[in-house]
N, C-alpha and C positions, 0 to 999 in steps of 0.2 A: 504494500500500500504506500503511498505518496499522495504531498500536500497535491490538491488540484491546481494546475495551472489555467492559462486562458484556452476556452474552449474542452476542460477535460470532462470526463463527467465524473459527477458527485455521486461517492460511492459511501462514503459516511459518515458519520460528524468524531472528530477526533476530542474526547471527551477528558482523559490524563494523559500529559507524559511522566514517567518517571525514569529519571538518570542512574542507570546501577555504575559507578562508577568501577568497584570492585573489579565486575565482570565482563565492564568495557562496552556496554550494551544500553540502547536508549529502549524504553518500552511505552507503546503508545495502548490507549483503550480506546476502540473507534466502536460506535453502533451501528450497526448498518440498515437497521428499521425503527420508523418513528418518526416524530414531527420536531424539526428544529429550526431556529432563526439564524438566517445566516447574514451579513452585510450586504447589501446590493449595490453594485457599481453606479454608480450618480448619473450618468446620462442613462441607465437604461429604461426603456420602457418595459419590463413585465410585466406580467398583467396576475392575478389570480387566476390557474388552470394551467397557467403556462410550466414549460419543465424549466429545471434551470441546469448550468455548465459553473463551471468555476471558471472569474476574469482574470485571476494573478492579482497578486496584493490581499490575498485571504477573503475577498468578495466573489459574488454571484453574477452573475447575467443571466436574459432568457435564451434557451437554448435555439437553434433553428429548427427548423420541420424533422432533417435530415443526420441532429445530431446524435451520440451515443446516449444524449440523458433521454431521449421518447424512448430508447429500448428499456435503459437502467429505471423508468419511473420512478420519476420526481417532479414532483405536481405542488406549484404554490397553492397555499391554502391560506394566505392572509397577508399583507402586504402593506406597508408604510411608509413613509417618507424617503427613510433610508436604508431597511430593511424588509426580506420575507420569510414568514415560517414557510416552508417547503417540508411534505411527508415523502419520506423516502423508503420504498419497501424493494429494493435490489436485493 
């Protein structure tokens, strides 16, 4: 798993990391179903219904017709100024 970049699709929400120094290893806890608020990139226009991708810079955008988040299903389900909860069931 990897942070999403622009265009990738949103495959979970990264919930801990934890640094084992000891054993030289970083440990993340991602969920992969559920409803989470993610930052939305500032000119987008999403809408609620819409999928979303990940923009780079730890924010969202709407995905395109053709992108991997229609397969991954991620469907905003509420939406703000500058953020949307998005349920994620991959």
């Amino acid at each position: 798993m990897k942070l999403a970049g622009d265009g990738d699709a949103i495959r979970g929400y990264l919930d801990k990391v934890e640094i084992r120094e000891a054993e030289g290893v970083v440990v993340g806890t991602v969920y992969t179903r559920g409803w989470f608020k993610f930052p939305l990139k500032a000119s987008d226009a999403a809408a609620i219904g819409d999928s979303i991708v990940g923009a780079g810079s730890g924010e969202v955008k709407k995905a395109m017709a053709d992108a991997a988040a229609v397969v991954n299903e991620t469907y905003i389900v509420e939406k703000g100024s500058d953020y949307v909860v998005a349920r994620i069931v991959a």
